[in-house]
C-alpha positions in Angstrom: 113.2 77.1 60.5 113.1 79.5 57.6 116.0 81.7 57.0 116.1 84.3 53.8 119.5 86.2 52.8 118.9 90.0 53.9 119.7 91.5 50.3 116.6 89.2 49.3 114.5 91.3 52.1 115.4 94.8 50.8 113.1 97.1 50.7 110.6 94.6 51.8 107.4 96.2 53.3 106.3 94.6 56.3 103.5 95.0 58.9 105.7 94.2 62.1 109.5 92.8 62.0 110.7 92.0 65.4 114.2 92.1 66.1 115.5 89.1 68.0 115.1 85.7 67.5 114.8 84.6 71.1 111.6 82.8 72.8 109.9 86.5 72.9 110.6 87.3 69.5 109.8 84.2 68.2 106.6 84.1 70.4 105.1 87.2 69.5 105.8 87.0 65.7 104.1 83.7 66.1 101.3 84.9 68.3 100.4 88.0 66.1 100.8 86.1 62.8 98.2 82.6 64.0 95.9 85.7 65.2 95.9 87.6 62.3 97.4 85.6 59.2 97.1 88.8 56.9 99.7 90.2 58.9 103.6 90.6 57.1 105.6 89.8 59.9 109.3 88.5 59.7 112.0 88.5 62.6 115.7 89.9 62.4 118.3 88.6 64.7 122.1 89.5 65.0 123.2 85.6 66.4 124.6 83.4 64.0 122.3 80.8 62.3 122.3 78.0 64.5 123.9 79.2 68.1 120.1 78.9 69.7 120.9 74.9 69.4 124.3 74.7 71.5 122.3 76.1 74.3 122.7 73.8 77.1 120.4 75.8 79.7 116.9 75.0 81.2 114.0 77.6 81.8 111.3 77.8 84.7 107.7 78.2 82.4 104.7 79.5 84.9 101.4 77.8 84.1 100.2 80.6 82.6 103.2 81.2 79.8 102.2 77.0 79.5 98.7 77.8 78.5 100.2 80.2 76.1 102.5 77.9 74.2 99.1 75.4 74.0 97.2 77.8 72.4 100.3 79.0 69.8 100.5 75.1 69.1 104.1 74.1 70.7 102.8 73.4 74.1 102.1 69.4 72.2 105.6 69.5 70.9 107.6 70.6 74.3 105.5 68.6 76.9 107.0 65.1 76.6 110.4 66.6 77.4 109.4 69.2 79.7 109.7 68.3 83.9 106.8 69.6 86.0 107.4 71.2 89.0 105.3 69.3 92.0 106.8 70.8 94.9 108.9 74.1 95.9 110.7 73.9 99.6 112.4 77.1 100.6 115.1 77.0 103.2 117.1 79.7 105.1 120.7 78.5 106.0 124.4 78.7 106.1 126.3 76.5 103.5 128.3 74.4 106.5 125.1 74.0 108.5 124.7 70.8 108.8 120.6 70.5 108.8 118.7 73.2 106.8 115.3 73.2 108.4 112.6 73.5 105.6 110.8 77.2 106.1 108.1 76.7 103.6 106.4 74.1 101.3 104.4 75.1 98.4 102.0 72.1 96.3 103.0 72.5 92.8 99.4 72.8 91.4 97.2 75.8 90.7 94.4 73.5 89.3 94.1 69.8 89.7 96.2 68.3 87.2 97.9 71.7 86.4 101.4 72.5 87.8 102.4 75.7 88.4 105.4 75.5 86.4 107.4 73.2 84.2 111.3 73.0 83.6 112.0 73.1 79.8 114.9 73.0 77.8 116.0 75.9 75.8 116.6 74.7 72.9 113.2 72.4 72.7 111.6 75.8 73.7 113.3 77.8 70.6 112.9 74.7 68.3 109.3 74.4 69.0 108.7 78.2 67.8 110.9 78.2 65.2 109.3 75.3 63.7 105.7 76.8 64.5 107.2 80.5 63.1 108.0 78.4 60.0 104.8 76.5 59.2 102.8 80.0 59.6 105.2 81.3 56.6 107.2 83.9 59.0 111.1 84.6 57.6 113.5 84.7 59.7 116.5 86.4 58.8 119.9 85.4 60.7 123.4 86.8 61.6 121.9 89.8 60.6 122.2 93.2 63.1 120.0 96.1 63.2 122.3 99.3 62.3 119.9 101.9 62.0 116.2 102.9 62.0 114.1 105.6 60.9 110.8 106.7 61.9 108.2 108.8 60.0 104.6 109.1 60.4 103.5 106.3 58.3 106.0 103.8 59.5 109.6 102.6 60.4 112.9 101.6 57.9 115.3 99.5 59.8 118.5 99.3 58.3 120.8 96.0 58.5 124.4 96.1 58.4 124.1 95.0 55.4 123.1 97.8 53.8 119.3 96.1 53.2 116.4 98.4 54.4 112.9 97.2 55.7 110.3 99.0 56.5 107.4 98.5 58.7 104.5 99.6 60.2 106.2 98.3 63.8 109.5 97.6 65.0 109.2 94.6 68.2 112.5 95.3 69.7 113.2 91.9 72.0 117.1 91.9 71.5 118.0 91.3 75.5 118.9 93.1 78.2 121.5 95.0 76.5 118.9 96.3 73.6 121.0 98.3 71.3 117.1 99.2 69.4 116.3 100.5 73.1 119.8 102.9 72.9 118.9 104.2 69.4 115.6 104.8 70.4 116.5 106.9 72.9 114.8 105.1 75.8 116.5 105.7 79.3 117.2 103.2 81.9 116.7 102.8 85.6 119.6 100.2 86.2 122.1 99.3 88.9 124.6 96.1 89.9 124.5 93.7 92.8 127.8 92.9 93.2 126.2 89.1 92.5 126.8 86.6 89.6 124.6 83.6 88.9 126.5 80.5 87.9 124.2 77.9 86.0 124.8 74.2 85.1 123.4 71.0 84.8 123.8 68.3 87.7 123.7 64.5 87.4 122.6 62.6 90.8 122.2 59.2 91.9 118.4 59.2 92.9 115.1 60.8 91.1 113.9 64.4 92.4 110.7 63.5 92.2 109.8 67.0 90.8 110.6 68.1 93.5 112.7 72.2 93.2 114.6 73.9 96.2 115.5 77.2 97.3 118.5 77.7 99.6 118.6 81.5 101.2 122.6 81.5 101.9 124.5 84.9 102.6 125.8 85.6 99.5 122.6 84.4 97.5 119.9 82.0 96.7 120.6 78.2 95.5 117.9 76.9 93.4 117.7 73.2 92.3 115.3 72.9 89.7 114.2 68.8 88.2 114.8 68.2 85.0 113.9 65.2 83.2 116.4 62.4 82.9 118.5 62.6 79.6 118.2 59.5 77.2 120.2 56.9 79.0 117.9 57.7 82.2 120.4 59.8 84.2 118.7 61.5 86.9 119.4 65.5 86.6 118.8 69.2 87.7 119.6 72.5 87.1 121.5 74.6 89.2 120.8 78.4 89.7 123.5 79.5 92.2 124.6 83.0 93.0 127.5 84.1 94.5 129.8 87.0 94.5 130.7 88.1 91.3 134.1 87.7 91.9 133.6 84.4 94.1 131.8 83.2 90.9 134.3 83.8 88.3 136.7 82.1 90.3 134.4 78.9 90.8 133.8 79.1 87.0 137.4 79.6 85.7 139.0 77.4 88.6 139.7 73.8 89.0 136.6 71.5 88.5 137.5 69.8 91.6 137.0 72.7 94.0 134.2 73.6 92.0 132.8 70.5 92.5 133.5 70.0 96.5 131.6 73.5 96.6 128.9 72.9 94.7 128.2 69.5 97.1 128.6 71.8 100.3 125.5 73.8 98.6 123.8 70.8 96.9 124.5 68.1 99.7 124.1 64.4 99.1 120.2 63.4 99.7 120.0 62.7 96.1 122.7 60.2 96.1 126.5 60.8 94.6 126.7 64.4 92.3 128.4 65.2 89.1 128.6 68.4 86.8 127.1 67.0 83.8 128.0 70.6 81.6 130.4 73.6 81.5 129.3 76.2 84.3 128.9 79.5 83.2 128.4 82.6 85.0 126.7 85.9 84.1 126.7 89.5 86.5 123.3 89.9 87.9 121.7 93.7 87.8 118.2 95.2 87.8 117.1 97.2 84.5 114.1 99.0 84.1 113.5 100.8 80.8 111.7 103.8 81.9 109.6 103.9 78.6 107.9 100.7 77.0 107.2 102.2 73.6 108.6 104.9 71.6 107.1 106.1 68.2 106.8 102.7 66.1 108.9 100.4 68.2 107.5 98.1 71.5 110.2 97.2 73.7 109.6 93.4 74.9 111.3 91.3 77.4 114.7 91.9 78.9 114.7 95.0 76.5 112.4 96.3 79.0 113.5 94.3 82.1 116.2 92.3 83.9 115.3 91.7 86.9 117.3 89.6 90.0 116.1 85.7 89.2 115.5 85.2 93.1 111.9 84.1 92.2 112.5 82.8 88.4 109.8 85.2 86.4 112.3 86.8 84.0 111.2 84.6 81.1 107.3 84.2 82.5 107.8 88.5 82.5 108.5 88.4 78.6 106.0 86.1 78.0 103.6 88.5 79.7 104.4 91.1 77.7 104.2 89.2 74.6 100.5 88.3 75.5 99.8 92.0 76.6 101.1 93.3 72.8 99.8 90.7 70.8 96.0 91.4 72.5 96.3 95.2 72.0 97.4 95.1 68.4 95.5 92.2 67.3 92.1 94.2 68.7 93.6 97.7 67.0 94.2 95.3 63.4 90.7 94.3 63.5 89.2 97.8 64.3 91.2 98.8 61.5 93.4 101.0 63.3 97.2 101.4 62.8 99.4 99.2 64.5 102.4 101.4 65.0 100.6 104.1 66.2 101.8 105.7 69.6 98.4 105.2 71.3 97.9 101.8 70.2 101.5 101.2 71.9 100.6 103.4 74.7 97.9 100.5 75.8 100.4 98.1 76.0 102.6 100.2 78.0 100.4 101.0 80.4 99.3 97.1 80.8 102.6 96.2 81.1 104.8 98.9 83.0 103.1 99.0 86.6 103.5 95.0 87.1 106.9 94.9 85.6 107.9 97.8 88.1 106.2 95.8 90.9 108.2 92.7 90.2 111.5 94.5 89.9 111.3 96.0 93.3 109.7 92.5 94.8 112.6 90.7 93.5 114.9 93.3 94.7 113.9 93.7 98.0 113.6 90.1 98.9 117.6 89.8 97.6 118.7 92.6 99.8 116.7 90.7 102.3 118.2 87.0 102.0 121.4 87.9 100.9 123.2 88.6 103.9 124.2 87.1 107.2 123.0 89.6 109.5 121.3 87.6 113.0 118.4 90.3 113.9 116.8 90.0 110.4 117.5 86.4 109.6 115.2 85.7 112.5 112.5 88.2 111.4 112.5 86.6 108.2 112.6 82.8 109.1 109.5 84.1 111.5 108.1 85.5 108.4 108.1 82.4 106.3 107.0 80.3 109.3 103.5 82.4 109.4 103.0 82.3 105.7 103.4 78.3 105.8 100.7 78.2 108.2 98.4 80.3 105.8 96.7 78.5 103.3 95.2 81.2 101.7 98.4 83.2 101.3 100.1 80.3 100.1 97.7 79.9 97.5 98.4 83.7 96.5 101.8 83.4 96.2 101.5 79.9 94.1 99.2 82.1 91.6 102.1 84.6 91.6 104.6 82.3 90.6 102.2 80.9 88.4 101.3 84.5 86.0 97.4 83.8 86.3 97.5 87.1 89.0 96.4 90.1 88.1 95.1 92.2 84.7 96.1 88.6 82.7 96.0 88.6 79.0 94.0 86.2 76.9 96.8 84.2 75.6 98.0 83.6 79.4 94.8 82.1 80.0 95.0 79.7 77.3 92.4 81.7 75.4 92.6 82.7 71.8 93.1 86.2 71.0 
């Protein structure tokens, strides 16, 4: 990792500083400066040095994002450590039923030899980047928050709260779901609640998964089980994606770890053996976001600064990832014509690239909560019937597996594990 004091940095003139030191920001610094190594690039982010580390969770990464991170150079790092996904069961129950019939299977391959997805953790996810960000000679400054920004014809000064000032052809903003550069640049929102929280943790069990992930439709939301690999002493584990309630959540989260654990079993059940929460369960309010713009003059929204979506079908990441790939292509192509980076129709490409599919998998994910997450007899049965047909069509299981993996659709080089 490289970190550089921000008074060292003013006044620094830089090609593109991304703001955010996440797996998008770090991503497409990385992917823009491997592509074009004449590039200035450096990355800004508010979190204190170090925080990315004490990250406990695990991420869901789509074939596609997979082929990405080979051809940025991590893929080789992460892959011993990373747990592919072989299988995906879905199921459509009550937690006190006592058999959950299995609705739909899916194979976990897109090509031979290529799951669709791998479970990685998030810190060997960051660390891998950061280490790549830091052999191609990209700064990164930490604990370090945007405060202001100012846009003129030729480029952008972003201020720190520090008082230091850098300015840049183009400002990345990939600072989360609550993008304060998104705010400032007066971007609007489409955004509403679902009354749901999602509680994640990690699970110990008595017997390997096998690879194998689940999906639970129960009324107040899904419960995912996602395979991890064992930790160093060989303990078999998963992750847990559970939503509930918001206020059923926080309860289960700041309640007594016995209750939380009899209820977790009721969800998780006992085929892999005896169960154990193996970290602190947090919980986090669920919502949809939509930014209704992508770009604004010399900034790119990326990532949950342009969506949060429900995590029904786990593509949140894969989604930034996407539109890392998307920008990187467009500016890297406008670099090499010799055209300017920042400039509103370069940024208008990748907005129109990226905005119709985003929209698409907002609504998707949204309808098919308001769809599962309910208890209501009439459509529980037009659904079940629904999933019964699609197991018994090969063809449209094979669509929906490309889906889930990101090689559908107008896909970007990078996602296709091709250079840019």
């Amino acid at each position: 990792m490289v970190e550089r004091k921000a008074d060292a940095a003013d006044k620094t003139s830089l090609d593109v500083l991304v703001a955010g030191a996440g797996y998008v920001g770090l991503a497409a610094a990385v992917s823009l400066k491997q592509a074009r190594p004449s590039l200035a690039v450096a990355i800004v982010d508010a979190a204190p040095a170090g925080v990315w580390q004490k990250d406990g969770r695990a991420s869901a990464i789509a074939a596609a994002a997979c082929r990405m991170l080979e051809q940025l150079g991590v893929w080789g790092e992460i892959a011993p450590e990373a747990q592919a996904i072989t299988e995906m069961i879905i199921t459509d129950s009550r937690a006190a039923d006592p058999v959950r019939p299995v609705f739909l299977t899916f194979d976990g391959e897109v090509a031979p030899g290529e799951p669709f997805a791998h479970m990685v953790a998030n810190r060997d996810l960051n660390g891998a980047l950061r280490r790549r960000a830091e052999k191609l000679g990209i700064d990164i400054i930490e604990g370090m928050a945007v405060s202001a920004f100012d846009t003129n014809g030729a480029g952008i000064t972003v201020h720190l709260a520090d008082g230091a000032a850098l300015k840049a052809r183009l400002l990345i903003a990939a600072d989360g779901v609550n993008s304060k550069l998104r705010d400032m640049a007066g971007i609007k929102t489409v955004k509403w609640e679902y009354g749901q929280s999602g509680i994640v943790c990690t699970v110990a069990h008595e017997r390997p998964h096998n690879g194998r992930a689940e999906e639970h439709f129960l009324p107040a939301g899904p419960f995912a089980t996602l395979p991890l690999k064992p930790d160093k002493d060989g303990t078999n584990r998963s992750s847990i994606v559970w939503v509930e309630r918001t206020e059923d959540a926080q309860k289960l989260v700041d309640g007594d770890e016995f209750v939380f654990e009899h209820e977790l079993e009721q969800r998780f059940s006992l085929k892999l053996g005896e169960i154990r929460v193996a970290d602190k369960p947090r919980a986090w309010p669920l919502g949809l976001i939509l930014a209704r713009a992508f770009v604004a003059p010399r900034i790119a929204l990326a990532g949950d600064a342009a969506h949060g979506i429900h995590p029904i079908a786990g593509q949140g990441l894969n989604l930034g990832f996407k539109d890392v790939a998307a920008l990187a292509e467009v500016l890297v192509e406008a670099d090499r014509l010799g055209r300017d980076i920042g400039a509103l129709d370069v940024l208008e490409r990748y907005q129109q690239w990226r905005r119709f599919d985003t929209l698409q998998m907002g609504v998707t994910t949204d309808v098919l909560n308001r769809l599962f997450s309910n208890d209501i007899g009439p459509l529980r049965a037009v659904r079940d019937v629904g999933l019964g047909l699609v197991e018994r069509m090969p063809k449209l299981k094979d669509f929906f597996i490309r889906q889930a993996s990101g090689l559908s659709g107008d896909t970007p080089r990078l996602l296709k594990g091709e250079a840019i």
